[in-house]
C-alpha positions in Angstrom: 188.7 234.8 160.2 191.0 236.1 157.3 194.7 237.0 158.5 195.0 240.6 159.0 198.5 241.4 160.3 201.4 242.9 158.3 205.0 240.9 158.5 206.2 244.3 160.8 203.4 243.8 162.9 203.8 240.0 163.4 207.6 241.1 164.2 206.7 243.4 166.6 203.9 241.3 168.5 206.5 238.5 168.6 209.3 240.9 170.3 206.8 242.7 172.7 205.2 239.4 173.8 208.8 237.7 174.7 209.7 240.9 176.2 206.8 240.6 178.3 207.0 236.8 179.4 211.0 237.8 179.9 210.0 240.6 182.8 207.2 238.4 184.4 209.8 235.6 184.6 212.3 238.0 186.7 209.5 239.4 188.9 209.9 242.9 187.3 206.0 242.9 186.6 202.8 241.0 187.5 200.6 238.3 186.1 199.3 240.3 184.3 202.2 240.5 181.7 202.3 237.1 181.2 198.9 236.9 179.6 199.6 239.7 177.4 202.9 238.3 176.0 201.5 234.7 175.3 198.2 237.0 174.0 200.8 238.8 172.0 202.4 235.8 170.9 199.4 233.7 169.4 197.7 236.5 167.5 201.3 237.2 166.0 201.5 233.2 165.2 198.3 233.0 163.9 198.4 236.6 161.7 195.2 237.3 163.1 193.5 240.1 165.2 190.5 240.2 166.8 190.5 243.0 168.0 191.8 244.4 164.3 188.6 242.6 162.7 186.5 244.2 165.3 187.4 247.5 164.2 187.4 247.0 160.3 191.6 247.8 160.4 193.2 246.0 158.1 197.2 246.4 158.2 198.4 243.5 155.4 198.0 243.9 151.6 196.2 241.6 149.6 197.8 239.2 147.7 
């Protein structure tokens, strides 16, 4: 699979995913956010996106 994700996006994925594992950590939210964050966190470390590829979106310029 051919990387798909923009720098801002990777950025973004990274923050949101950290912010996540941060709140399950304290008990402010389930389970649930702790697969999200570390889902968040290894599509952001790979530049990949399933669920991008899926749907044919394409955020990062070629070359």
């Amino acid at each position: 699979m051919a990387k798909n994700m923009s720098g801002y996006d990777r950025v973004f994925r990274i923050l949101l995913g950290l912010f996540l594992i941060a709140f399950a950590i304290s008990g402010k939210v389930g389970g649930w956010a702790w697969v999200v964050g570390l889902v968040m966190l290894l599509t952001a470390s790979l530049a990949r996106c399933p669920m991008y590829a899926l749907l044919g979106f394409r955020v990062r310029k070629s070359g």
